[in-house]
C-alpha positions in Angstrom: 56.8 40.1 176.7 56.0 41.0 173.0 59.5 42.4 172.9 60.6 39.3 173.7 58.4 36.8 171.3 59.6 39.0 168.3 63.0 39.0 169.3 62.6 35.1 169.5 60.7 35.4 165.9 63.6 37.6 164.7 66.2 35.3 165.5 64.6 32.0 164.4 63.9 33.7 160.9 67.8 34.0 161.0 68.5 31.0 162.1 66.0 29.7 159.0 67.8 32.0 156.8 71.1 31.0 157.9 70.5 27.5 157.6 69.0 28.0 154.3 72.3 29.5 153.0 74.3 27.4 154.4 72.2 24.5 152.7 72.8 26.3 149.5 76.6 26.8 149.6 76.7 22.9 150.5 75.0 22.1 147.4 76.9 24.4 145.2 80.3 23.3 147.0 79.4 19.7 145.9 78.0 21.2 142.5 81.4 22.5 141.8 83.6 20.1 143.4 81.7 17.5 140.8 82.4 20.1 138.0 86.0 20.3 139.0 86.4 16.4 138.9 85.2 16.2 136.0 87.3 19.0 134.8 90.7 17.2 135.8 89.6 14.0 134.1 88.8 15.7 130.7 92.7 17.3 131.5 94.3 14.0 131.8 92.4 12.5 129.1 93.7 15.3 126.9 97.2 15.2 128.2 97.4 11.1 127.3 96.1 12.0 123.9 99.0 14.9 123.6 101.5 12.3 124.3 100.2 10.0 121.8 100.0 12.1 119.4 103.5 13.4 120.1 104.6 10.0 120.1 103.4 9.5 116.6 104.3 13.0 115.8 108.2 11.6 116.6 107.8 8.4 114.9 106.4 9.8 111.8 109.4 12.2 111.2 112.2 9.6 112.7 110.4 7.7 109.2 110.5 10.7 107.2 114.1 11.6 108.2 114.9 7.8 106.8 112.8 8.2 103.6 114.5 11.4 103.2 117.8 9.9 103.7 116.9 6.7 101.3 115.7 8.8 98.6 119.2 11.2 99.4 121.3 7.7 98.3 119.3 6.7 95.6 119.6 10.4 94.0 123.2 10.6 95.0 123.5 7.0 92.7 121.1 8.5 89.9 123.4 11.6 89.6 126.7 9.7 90.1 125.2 7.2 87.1 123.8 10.2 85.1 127.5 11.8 84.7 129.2 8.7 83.1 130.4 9.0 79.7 127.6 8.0 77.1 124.9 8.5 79.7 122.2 11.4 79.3 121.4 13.2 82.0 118.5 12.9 84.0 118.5 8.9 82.5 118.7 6.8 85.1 121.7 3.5 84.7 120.1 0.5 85.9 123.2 -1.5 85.9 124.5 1.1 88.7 121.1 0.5 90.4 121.4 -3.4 90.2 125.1 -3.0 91.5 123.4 -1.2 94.6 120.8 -3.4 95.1 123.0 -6.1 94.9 125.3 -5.1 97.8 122.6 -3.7 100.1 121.4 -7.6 99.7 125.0 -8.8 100.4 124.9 -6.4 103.6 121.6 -7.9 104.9 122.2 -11.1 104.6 126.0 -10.4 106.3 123.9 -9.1 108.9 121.3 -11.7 109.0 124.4 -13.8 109.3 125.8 -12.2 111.9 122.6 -11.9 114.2 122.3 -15.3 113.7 125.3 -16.2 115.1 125.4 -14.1 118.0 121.9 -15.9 119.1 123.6 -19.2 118.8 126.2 -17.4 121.3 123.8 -16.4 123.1 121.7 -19.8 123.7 125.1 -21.3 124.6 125.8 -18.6 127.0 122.7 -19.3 128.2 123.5 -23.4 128.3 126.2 -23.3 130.0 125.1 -20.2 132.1 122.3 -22.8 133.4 124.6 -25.7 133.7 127.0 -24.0 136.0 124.2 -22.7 138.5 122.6 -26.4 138.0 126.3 -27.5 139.2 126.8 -24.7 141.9 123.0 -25.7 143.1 124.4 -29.3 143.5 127.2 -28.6 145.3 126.0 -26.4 147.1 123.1 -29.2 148.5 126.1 -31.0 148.7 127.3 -29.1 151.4 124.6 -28.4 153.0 124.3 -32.5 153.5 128.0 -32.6 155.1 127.5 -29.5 157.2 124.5 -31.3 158.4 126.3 -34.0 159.5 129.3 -32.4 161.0 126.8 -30.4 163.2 125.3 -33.9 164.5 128.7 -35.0 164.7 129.7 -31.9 167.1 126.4 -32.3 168.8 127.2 -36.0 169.6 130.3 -35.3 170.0 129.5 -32.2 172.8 127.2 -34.6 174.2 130.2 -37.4 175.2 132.2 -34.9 176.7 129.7 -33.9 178.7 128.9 -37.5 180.0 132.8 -37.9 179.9 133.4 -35.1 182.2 130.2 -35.6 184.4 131.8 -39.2 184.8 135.1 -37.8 185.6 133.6 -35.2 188.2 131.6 -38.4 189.7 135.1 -40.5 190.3 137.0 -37.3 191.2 134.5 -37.8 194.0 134.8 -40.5 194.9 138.3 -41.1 194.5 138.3 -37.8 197.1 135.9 -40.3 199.4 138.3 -43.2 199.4 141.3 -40.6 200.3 139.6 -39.5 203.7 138.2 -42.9 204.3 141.8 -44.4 203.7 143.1 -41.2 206.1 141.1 -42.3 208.6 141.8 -45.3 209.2 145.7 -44.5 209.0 
């Protein structure tokens, strides 16, 4: 019997122990499964501010590459001025500057011009984009009405022939009465 009653100690002391580690690996599971959530949102965080930054990272040379390309003409005019006769080099010709300036404000107001006129183009595409579905929308009420009454027409109409032909089946009848009545009494 004492065998027994430490066999039963032995195995509830297991059981305890068992229970204990099984308590503890539940608690660090959710320990590390709260680490590792945490984790991936500090990961997408840093991944949005990666693609912000390589955003700016983009815009800031796509501006750089037009400075660049600005500063390219502008030298290209300073040097083309600097070689005419009676010019020093290195000086930079104003009048060949002005000239410059004065056609790149020709161009943008060409170009203001132009986008100008292809809004207008657009708003009347637009107009008469509206007008024409305002039109189809009209017409097409239009024949919704007369389809409407062409199917009550064809509904009344269905309905006479039925009377007509229940009417016709009714004398057929009795026009086939009066035939045997009028052969029986010849």
């Amino acid at each position: 019997m004492t065998k027994t009653y430490n066999d039963i100690e032995a195995v509830t002391r297991l059981l305890e122990e068992k229970e204990k580690d099984i308590e503890l690996t539940a608690r660090i599971g959710k320990e590390l499964l709260g680490h590792n959530q945490k984790l991936e949102a500090n990961v997408a965080s840093l991944e949005g501010e990666l693609r912000a930054a390589n955003e700016k990272i983009t815009q800031l040379t796509h501006e750089l590459t037009k400075k660049t390309e600005l500063i390219q003409i502008l030298t290209n005019d300073v040097d083309d001025s600097g070689s005419e006769p009676g010019t020093p080099a290195g000086t930079v010709n104003w009048d060949v500057l002005q000239r410059r300036l004065l056609r790149l404000e020709e161009e943008n107001k060409s170009l203001r011009s132009e986008a100008t006129q292809l809004s207008q183009a657009t708003e009347e595409c637009e107009a008469a984009e509206a007008r024409l579905v305002a039109e189809l929308a009209a017409q097409l009420a239009l024949t919704r009405t007369d389809l409407s009454g062409i199917s009550l027409d064809a509904d009344r109409q269905r309905e006479e022939a039925l009377t007509t032909r229940a009417l016709a089946d009714h004398l057929q009848e009795r026009l086939g009465n009066a035939e045997a009545k009028i052969a029986v009494v010849t």
